[in-house]
C-alpha positions in Angstrom: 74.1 66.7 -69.4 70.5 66.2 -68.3 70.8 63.1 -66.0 67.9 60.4 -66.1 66.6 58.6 -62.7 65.8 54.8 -63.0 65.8 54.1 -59.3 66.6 56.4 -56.1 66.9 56.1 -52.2 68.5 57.3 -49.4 71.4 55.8 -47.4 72.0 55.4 -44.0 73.2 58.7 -43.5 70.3 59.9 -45.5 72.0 60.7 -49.0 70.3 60.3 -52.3 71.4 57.0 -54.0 70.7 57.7 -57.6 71.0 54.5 -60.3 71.1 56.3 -63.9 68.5 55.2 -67.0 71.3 54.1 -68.8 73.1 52.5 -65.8 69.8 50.3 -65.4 69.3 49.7 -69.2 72.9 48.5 -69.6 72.7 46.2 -66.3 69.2 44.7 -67.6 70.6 44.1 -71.2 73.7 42.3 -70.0 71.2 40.0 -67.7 68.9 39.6 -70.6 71.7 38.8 -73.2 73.0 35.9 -70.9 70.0 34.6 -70.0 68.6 34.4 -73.9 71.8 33.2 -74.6 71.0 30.2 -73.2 68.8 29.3 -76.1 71.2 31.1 -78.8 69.5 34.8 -78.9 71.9 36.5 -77.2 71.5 39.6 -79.3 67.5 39.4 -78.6 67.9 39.8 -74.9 70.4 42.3 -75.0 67.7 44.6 -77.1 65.3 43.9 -74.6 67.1 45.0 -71.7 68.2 48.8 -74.1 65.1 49.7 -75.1 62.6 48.5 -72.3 62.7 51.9 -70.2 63.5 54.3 -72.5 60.1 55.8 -71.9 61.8 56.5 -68.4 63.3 59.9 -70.5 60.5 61.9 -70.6 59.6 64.5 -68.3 56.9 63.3 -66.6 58.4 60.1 -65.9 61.1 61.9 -64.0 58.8 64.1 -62.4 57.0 61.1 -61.4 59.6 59.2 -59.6 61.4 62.6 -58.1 57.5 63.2 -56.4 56.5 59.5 -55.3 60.4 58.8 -53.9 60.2 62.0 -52.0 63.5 63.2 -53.9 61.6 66.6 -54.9 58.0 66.3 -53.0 56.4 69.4 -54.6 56.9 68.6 -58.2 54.1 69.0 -60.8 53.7 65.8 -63.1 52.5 67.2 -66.2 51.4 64.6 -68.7 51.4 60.5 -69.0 54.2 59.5 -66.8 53.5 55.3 -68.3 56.9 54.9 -69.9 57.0 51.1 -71.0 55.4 51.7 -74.7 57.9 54.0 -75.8 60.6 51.0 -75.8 58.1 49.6 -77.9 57.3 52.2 -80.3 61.0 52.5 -81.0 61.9 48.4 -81.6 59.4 48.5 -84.2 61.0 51.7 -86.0 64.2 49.9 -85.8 63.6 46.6 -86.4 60.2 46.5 -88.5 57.1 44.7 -87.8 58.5 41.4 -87.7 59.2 42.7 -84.3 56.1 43.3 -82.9 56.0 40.0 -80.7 60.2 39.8 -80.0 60.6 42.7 -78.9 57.1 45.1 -78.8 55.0 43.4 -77.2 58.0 42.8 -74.3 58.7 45.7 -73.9 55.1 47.3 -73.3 53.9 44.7 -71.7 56.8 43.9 -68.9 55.2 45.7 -66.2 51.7 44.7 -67.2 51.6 41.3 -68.7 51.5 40.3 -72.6 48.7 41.7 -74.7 47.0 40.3 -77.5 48.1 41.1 -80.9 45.5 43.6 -81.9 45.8 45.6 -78.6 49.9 46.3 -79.8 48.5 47.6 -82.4 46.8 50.6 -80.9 49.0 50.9 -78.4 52.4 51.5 -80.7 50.4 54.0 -82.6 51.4 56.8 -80.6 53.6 59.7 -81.2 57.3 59.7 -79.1 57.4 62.5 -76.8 60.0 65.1 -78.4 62.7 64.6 -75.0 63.1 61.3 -75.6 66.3 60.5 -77.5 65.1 58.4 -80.0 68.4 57.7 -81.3 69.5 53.7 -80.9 72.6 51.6 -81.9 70.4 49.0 -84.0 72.3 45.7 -82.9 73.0 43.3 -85.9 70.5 40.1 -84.8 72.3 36.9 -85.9 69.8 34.8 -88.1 68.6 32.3 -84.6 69.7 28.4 -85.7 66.1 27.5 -84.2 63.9 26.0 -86.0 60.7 27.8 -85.0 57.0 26.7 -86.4 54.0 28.3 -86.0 53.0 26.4 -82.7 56.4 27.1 -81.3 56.5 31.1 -81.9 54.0 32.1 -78.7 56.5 30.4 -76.7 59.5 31.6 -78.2 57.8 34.7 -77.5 56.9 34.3 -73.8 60.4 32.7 -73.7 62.1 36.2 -74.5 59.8 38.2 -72.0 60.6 35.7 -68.9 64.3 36.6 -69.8 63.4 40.7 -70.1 61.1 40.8 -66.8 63.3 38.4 -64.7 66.5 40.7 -65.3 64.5 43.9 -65.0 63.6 42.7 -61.6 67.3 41.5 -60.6 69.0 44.3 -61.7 66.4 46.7 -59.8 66.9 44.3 -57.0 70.6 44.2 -57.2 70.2 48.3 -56.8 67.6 48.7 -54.2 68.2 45.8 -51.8 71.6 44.5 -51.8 70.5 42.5 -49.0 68.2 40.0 -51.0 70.7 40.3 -53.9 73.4 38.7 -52.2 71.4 35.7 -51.1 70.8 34.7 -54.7 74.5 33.6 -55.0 76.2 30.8 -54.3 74.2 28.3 -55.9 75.5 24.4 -55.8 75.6 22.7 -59.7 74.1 19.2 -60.6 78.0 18.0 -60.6 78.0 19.5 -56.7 75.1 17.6 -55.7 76.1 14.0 -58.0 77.9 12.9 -54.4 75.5 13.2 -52.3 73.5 11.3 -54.2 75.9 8.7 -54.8 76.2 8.6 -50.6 72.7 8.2 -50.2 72.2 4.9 -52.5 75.1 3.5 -51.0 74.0 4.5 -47.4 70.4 2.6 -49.0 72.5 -0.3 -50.5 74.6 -1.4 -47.2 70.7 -1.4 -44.6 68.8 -3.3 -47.7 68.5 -6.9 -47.0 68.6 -9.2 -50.1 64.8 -9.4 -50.6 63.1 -10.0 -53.8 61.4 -7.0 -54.1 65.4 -5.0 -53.0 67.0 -6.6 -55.6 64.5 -5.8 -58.2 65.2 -2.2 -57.3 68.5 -2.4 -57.9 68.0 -3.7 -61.0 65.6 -1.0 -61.5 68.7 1.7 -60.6 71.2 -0.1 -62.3 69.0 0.7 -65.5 68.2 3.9 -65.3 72.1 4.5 -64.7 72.9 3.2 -68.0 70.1 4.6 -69.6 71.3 8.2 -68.3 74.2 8.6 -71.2 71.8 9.6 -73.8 70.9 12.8 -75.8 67.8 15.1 -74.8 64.9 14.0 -75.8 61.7 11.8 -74.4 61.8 9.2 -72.2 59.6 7.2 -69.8 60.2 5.5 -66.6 57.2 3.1 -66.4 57.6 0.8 -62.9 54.8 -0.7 -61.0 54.1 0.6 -57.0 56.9 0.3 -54.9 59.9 -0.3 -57.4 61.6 2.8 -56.1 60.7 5.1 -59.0 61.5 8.2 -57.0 64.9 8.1 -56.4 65.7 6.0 -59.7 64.0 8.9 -61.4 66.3 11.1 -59.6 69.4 9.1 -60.7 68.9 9.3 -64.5 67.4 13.0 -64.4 70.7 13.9 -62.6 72.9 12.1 -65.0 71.2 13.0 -67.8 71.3 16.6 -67.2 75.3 16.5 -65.7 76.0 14.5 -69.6 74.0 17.2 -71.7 74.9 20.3 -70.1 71.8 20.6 -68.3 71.4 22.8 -65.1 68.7 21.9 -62.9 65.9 19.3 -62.5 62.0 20.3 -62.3 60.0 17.8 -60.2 56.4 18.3 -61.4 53.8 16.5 -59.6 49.9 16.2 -59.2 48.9 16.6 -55.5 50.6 18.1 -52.7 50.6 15.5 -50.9 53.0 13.7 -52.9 54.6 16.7 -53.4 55.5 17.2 -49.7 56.7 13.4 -49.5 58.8 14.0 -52.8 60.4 17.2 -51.0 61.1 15.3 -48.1 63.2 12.8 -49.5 65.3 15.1 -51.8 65.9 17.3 -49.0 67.1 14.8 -46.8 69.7 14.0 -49.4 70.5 17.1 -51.0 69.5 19.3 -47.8 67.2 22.0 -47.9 69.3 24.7 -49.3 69.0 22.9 -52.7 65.9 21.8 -53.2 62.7 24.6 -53.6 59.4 23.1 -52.8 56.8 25.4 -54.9 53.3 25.4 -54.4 50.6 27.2 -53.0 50.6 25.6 -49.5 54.3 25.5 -49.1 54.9 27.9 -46.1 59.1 28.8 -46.1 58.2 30.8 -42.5 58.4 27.5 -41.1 62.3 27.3 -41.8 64.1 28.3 -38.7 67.3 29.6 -40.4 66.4 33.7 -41.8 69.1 33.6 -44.3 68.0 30.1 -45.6 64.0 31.6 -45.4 64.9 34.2 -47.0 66.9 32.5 -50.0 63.9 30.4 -50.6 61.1 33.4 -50.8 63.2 34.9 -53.7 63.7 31.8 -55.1 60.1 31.0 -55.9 60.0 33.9 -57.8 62.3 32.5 -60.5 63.3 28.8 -59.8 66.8 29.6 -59.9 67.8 26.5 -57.5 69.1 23.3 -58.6 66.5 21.2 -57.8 62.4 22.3 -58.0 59.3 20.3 -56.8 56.4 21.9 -57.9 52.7 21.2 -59.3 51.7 20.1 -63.1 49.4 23.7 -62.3 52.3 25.9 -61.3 54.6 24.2 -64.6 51.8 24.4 -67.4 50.1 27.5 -66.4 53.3 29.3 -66.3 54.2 27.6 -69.9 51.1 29.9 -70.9 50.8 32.4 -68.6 51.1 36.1 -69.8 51.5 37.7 -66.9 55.5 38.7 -65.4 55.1 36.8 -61.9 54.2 33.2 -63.7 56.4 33.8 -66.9 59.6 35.0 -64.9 60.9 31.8 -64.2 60.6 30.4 -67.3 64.1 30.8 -68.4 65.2 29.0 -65.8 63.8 26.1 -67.5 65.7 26.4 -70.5 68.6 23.7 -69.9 66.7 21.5 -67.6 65.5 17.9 -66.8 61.5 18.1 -66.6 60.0 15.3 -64.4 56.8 14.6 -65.1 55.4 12.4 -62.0 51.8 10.4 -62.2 51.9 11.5 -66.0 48.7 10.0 -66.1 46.8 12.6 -64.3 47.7 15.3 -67.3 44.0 16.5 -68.2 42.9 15.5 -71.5 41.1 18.3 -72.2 44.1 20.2 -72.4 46.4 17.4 -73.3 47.6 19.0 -77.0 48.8 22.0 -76.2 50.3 20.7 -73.2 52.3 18.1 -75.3 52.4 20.9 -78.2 54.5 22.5 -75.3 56.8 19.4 -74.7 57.5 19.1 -77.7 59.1 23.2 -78.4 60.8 22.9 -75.3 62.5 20.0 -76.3 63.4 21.4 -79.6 63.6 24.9 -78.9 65.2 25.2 -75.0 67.1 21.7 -74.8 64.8 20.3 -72.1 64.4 16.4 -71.3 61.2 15.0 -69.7 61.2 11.7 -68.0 57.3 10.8 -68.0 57.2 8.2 -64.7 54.1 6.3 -63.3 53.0 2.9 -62.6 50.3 3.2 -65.7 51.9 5.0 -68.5 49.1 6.9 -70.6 49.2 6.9 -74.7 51.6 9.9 -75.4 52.9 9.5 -78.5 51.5 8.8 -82.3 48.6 10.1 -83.5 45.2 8.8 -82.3 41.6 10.1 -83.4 38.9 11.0 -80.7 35.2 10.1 -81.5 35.0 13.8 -83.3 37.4 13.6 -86.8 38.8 17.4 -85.9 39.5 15.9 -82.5 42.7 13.8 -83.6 45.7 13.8 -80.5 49.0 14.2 -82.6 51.4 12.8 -79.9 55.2 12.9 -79.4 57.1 11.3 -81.9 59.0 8.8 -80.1 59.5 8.0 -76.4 62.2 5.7 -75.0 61.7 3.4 -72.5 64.1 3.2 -69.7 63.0 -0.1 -69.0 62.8 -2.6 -71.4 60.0 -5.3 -71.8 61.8 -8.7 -70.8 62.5 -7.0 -67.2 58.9 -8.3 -67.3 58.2 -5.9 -63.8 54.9 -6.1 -63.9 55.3 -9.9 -63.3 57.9 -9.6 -61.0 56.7 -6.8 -58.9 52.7 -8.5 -58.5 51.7 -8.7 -54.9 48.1 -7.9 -55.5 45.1 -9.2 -57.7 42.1 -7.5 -58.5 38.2 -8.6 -57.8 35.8 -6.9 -59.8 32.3 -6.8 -58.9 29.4 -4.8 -60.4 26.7 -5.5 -58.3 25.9 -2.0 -56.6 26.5 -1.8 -53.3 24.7 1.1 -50.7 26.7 2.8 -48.6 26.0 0.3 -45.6 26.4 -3.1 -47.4 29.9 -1.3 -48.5 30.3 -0.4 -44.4 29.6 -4.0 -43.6 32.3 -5.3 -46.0 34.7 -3.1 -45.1 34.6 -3.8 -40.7 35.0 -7.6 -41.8 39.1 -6.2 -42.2 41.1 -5.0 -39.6 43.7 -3.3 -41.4 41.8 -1.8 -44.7 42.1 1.6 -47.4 38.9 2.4 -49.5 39.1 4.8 -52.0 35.7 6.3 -53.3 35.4 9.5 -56.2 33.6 12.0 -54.4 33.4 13.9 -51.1 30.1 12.7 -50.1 30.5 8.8 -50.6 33.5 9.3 -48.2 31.8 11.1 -45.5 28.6 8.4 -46.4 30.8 5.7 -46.0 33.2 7.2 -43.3 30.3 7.6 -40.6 29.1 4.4 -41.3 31.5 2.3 -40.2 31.9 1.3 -36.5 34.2 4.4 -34.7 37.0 1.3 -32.9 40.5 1.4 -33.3 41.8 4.0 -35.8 39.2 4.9 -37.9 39.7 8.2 -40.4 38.3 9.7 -43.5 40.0 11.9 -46.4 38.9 14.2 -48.8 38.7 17.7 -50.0 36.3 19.2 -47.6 39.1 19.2 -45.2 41.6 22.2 -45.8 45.4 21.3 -46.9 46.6 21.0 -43.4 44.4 19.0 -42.5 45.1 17.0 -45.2 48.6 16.4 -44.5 48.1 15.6 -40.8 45.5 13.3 -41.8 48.3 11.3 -44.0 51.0 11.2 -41.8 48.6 10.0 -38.6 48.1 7.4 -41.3 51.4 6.2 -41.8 52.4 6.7 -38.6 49.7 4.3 -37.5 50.7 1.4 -40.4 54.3 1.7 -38.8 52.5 0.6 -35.2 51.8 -3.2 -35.1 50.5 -2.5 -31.7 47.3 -0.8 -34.3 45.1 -3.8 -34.7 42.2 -1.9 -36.5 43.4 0.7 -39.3 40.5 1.7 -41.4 40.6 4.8 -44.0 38.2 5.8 -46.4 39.2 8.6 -48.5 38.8 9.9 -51.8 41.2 9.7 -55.3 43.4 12.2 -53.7 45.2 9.5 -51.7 46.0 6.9 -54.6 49.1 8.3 -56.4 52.1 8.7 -55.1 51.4 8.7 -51.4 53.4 5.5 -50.0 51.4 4.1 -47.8 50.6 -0.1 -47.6 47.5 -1.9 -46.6 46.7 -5.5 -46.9 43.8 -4.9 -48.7 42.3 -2.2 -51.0 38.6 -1.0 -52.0 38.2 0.5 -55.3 35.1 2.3 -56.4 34.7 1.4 -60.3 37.3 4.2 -62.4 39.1 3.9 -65.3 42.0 1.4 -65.3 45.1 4.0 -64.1 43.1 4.7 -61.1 42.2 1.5 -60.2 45.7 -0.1 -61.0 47.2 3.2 -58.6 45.1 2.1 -56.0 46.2 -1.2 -56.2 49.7 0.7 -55.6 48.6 1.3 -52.0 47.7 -2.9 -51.3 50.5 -5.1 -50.5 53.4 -3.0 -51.6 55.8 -4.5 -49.9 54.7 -7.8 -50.7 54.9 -9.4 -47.3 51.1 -10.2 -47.4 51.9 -12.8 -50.7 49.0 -12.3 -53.0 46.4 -9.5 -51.2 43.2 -8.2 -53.0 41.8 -5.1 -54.4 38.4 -5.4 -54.3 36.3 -3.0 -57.3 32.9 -2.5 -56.5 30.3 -0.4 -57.6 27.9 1.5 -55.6 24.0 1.1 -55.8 22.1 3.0 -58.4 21.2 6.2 -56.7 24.8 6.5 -56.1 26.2 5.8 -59.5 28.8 7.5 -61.4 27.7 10.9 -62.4 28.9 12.0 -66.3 32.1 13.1 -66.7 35.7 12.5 -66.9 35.5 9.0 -64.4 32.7 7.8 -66.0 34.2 8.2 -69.0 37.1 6.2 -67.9 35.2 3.9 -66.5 33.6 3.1 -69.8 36.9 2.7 -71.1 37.9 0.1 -68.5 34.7 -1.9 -69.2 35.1 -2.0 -72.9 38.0 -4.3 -72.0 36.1 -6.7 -71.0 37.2 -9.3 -68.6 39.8 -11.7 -70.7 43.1 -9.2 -69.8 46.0 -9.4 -67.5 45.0 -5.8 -65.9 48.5 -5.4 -64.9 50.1 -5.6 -68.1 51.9 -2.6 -70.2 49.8 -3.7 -73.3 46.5 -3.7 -71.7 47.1 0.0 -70.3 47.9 1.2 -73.7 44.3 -0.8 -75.0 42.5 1.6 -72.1 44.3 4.9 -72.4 43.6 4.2 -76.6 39.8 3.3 -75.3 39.7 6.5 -73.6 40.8 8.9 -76.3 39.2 7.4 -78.6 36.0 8.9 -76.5 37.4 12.4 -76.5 35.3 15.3 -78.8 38.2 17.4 -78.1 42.2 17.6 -76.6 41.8 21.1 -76.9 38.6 21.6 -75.2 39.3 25.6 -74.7 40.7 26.0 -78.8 44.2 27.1 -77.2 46.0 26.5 -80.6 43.4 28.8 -82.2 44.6 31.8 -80.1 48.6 31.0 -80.4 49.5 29.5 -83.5 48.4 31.2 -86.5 49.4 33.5 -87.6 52.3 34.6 -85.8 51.8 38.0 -86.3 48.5 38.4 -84.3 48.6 36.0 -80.8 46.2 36.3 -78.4 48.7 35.7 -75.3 45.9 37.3 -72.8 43.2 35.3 -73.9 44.6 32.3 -74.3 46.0 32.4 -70.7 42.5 33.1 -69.2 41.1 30.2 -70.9 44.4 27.8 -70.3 42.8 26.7 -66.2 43.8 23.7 -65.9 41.7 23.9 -62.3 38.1 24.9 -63.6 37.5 27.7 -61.6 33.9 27.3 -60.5 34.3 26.7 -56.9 34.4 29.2 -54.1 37.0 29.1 -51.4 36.4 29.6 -47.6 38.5 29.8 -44.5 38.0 26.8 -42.1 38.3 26.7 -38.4 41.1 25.1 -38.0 44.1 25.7 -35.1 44.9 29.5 -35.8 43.0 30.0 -39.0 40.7 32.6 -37.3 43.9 34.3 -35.8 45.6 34.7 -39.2 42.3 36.1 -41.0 42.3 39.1 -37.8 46.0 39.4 -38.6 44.4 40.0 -42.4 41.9 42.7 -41.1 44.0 44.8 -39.0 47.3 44.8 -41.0 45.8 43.9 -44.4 46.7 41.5 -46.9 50.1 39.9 -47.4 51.6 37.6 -49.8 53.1 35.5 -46.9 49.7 36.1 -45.0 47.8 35.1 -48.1 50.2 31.9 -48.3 49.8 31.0 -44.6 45.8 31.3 -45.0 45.5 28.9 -48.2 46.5 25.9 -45.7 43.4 26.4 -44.1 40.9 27.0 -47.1 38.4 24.6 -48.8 37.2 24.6 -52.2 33.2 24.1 -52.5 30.7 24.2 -55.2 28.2 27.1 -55.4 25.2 25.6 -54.1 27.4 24.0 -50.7 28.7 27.7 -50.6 25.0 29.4 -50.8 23.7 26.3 -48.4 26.4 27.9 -45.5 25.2 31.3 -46.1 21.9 30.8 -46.0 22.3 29.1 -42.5 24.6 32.3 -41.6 27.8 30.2 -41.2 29.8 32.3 -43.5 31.0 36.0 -44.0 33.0 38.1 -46.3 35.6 39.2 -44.0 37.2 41.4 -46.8 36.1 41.3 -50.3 36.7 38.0 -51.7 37.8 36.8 -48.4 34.9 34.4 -47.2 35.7 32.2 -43.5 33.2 30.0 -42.0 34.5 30.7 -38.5 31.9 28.5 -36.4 33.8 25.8 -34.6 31.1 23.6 -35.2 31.1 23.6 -38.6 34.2 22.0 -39.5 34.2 18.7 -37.9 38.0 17.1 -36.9 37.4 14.2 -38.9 35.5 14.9 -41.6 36.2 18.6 -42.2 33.9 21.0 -43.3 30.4 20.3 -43.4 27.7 21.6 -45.5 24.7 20.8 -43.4 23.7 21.6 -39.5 23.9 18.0 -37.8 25.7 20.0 -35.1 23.1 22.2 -34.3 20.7 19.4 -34.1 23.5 17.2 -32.0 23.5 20.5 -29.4 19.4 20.5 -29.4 19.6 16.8 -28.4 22.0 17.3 -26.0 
């Protein structure tokens, strides 16, 4: 019998290592089959993982992989060795049209990514080449107990393909590199990881003194321990700054997954910076061979242990560790993402407690389908979501935007963990705020802000920063934050900050930084500057005043800057208009008064499907547009252009790039030191001959002198003109 190569290599001892068609198929549909068994379609993944390579049977497939493995180098490929739409072309003979995004579209599109509808369409239409053995045990497919709608099918769909591609690439894996295979195993469970947790609050309990603002916490714990033995669903964790929402978070996700089955807990979280904080702590509890920090400036070289480095790498690939920190970008986009890499993981969801952290920064341009999303996975993949922040946004009911079409058809029903006569927001004040509109210039603001030692203002763009940074007096420590730094720089920025608040010897502490630093980041100043934002922000800003309350009552002062400064349009003016349609008569701290702004807001909104998303997935079934849609699903507008910075061995890394060529680790490394600018700061450096296309698409501004250690990169030549003075 005729035998059919999947995979080859040699040994040690330099024998062929053959793994058989069928071997490969059969290994693929038993991974499949358990992994779609997780959501009761069992059967579905098993005919995934059967039919996906048949198109490996033809003869110029084999020929194919016997020339490029080396197996029989002088081999003649004659004809189409692309084998994934014959898998394709024979579900749909078998199991009709009904098919063609279960199992069709999977199967053609595992390599590539999911097509749209109408491109299956042409592609099935093609004959079977005669040596493919077109004969197939068609599996009886139990009738699935889920109750699928229109807006669920696309990611029922996507659902199935995460479950095809992910065990196409372990079984291959398991084949070709044992090595890497073997350091997927021996994963800890929820229930393994319950007592360390348990430790910690205890550890926490016994150093806590009996403060007002300690025992509030523990009340805050004691809740979301009782609240944990409850059924999946939605819930919300709403506590003002500093009530110790991370680790209570933590608490009920874990107990709430360990009492519904569930099998791991996704972290998802706006900024990095948080992000690194958030990882910090869990590892410290958990250690760090259970918890995966994923995001794009994550760097796992930086673990010293190989085997631990190495676990980590492959994990990020499909989130199968116990515990994942990640971005709102990495989460959503994958949710509708055609393409293998991003959709791989998403089995891994299925079963899970989803975190959503700072829910209040979900964009409401996209805000539909994102809860659209919730909502399936809930229904669809057992998933919980805890939604936690200090200003809980308007997520469920229905609520009309300023256009009719534009309604927001929110969850159901949300519980709150924590019920109204805890009263926190009472309990937890240690800050009022002082609003004034009078428009300030940059060195009025200056003045105000050198009359405090020990002071955070938070402005909403780049250039008020730098405006405001350089003009106040350079005594003590004095530091600015915003995006025109590179992530790195970033992060060193914050710690120097909180190292520096730990110092009493630090008389003068002064920070001026953009919205990046307001949720999340724990840091605490005894008084706060606000430029004029929509409520959320200027109530997480607030956060950052007085958190532990040993100031009494501290300020946040809102101001306004001077008319040539104003708030361009947009999404913070917009919120801004919502705040001041309050008027002045409201306790700005209170749950109610939130839910009058976030209502305010929407109620501005032409659209909370700004791209039409639901027009490309949800009807009709039979003809989604899974390519599209993902190109227009960016939840990070992509109009910017990024550049290398100078910054520590940047320059060294993009030489590494154009002698040895580009890396995904490389690549990784690199993003620490990039910076997003617009098009006309991008065409302002090149037309003063700062920056260069190293490799296409690979643009570094590698003068020292343009990227200044405090403020970052700059966009005009003050240091030229500084060196002519000179």
């Amino acid at each position: 019998m005729k035998q059919i190569i999947s995979h080859l290599y040699t040994d040690n001892s330099g024998n062929w290592v053959i793994q058989s068609n069928d071997e490969h198929s059969m290994g693929v549909a038993k991974l499949a089959s358990q992994f779609a068994g997780e959501f009761g379609m069992s059967e579905y993944g098993k005919v995934l993982g059967l039919l996906h390579d048949k198109g490996k049977e033809t003869d110029a497939f084999q020929q194919y992989i016997k020339k490029e493995s080396g197996y029989v180098p002088d081999i003649k490929i004659c004809g189409k060795h692309q084998h994934a739409y014959v898998g394709g072309i024979l579900a749909q003979k078998y199991y009709g049209k009904f098919s063609r995004n279960i199992f069709v579209n999977q199967i053609v599109s595992h390599h590539t990514g999911l097509h749209d509808s109408d491109e299956i369409k042409g592609i099935v239409d093609q004959e079977i080449p005669s040596e493919v053995n077109i004969y197939h045990k068609k599996e009886k497919l139990n009738r699935s107990g889920l109750n699928v709608q229109a807006n669920d099918f696309h990611h029922l769909a996507r659902m199935l393909f995460s479950c095809l591609v992910d065990a196409d690439y372990l079984d291959t894996e398991a084949f070709l590199d044992k090595e890497s295979s073997a350091l997927r195993q021996n994963k800890d469970a929820l229930n393994d990881l319950l007592p360390l947790l348990e430790n910690k609050l205890k550890e926490l309990k016994a150093k806590a003194d009996s403060s007002e603002i300690n025992i509030i916490r523990n009340q805050i714990l004691q809740q979301c321990l009782k609240m944990a033995d409850t059924p999946t669903g939605f819930y919300s964790l709403t506590v003002p700054t500093g009530g110790g929402k991370t680790l209570s978070s933590l608490v009920w996700a874990i107990k709430h997954a360990i009492k519904n089955g569930q099998k791991r807990i996704v972290i998802a979280i706006p900024y990095t910076s948080i992000i690194v904080q958030t990882a910090s702590i869990l590892r410290s509890i958990f250690g760090e061979e259970n918890v995966l920090e994923h995001h794009s400036c994550v760097d796992p070289e930086q673990i010293k242990d190989e085997r631990l480095k190495g676990k980590m790498k492959l994990a990020t690939e499909n989130w199968d560790y116990p515990i994942i920190v990640t971005t709102n970008v990495q989460l959503f986009v994958s949710m509708f993402s055609n393409k293998p890499s991003a959709c791989r993981k998403l089995h891994n969801i299925v079963n899970s407690v989803i975190i959503l952290d700072e829910v209040q920064t979900l964009p409401t341009d996209y805000l539909q389908p994102i809860v659209d999303s919730l909502k399936t996975y809930n229904k669809l993949f057992n998933v919980s979501f805890l939604f936690t922040t200090a200003s809980q946004p308007v997520l469920s009911g229905l609520i009309e935007g300023c256009n009719p079409k534009a309604a927001f058809n929110g969850i159901d029903h949300i519980t709150e963990i924590i019920p109204d006569d805890f009263k926190l927001h009472d309990k937890l004040r240690r800050v009022k705020l002082s609003i004034n509109n009078e428009g300030k210039t940059y060195d009025e603001l200056a003045e105000m802000l050198s009359q405090h030692k020990k002071v955070l203002c938070i402005v909403n763009t780049r250039r008020d920063a730098k405006e405001i940074y350089e003009r106040l007096p350079q005594e003590g420590i004095t530091l600015h934050l915003s995006k025109v730094m590179c992530h790195d720089h970033i992060s060193e920025t914050i710690k120097a900050i909180k190292t520096a608040l730990k110092d009493n010897k630090n008389e003068i502490i002064r920070v001026v930084s953009t919205q990046l630093i307001e949720a999340g980041v724990d840091i605490d100043f005894p008084f706060v500057f606000r430029q004029e934002a929509g409520l959320d922000s200027v109530l997480q800003a607030a956060g950052r005043c007085n958190r532990e309350g040993k100031n009494g009552l501290s300020t946040t002062y809102v101001f306004s800057l001077s008319k040539e400064h104003n708030l361009t349009k947009g999404d913070i003016q917009a919120a801004n208009s919502a705040r001041l349609s309050l008027g002045n008569d409201h306790d700005w701290f209170a749950p109610e008064t939130m839910t009058s702004f976030f209502k305010q807001l929407y109620c501005r909104k032409e659209s909370f499907d700004k791209k039409d998303i639901r027009h490309y997935l949800y009807y009709p079934t039979n003809n989604l547009s899974f390519q599209t849609a993902a190109k227009e699903f960016q939840l990070i507008e992509d109009d910017g252009v990024n550049v290398v910075v100078c910054w520590k061995n940047s320059i060294d890394l993009v030489q590494q790039l154009l002698v040895n060529g580009p890396s995904y680790m490389l690549m990784k490394k690199l993003s620490k030191y990039m910076v997003n600018i617009n098009k006309t700061d991008f065409k302002t450096l090149a037309d003063m001959g700062v920056v260069s296309e190293k490799k296409e698409g690979l643009f570094v501004v590698d003068y020292k002198q343009q990227y200044d250690e405090h403020i970052g990169l700059r966009t005009d030549n003050n240091w030229a003109n500084e060196i002519l003075i000179q």
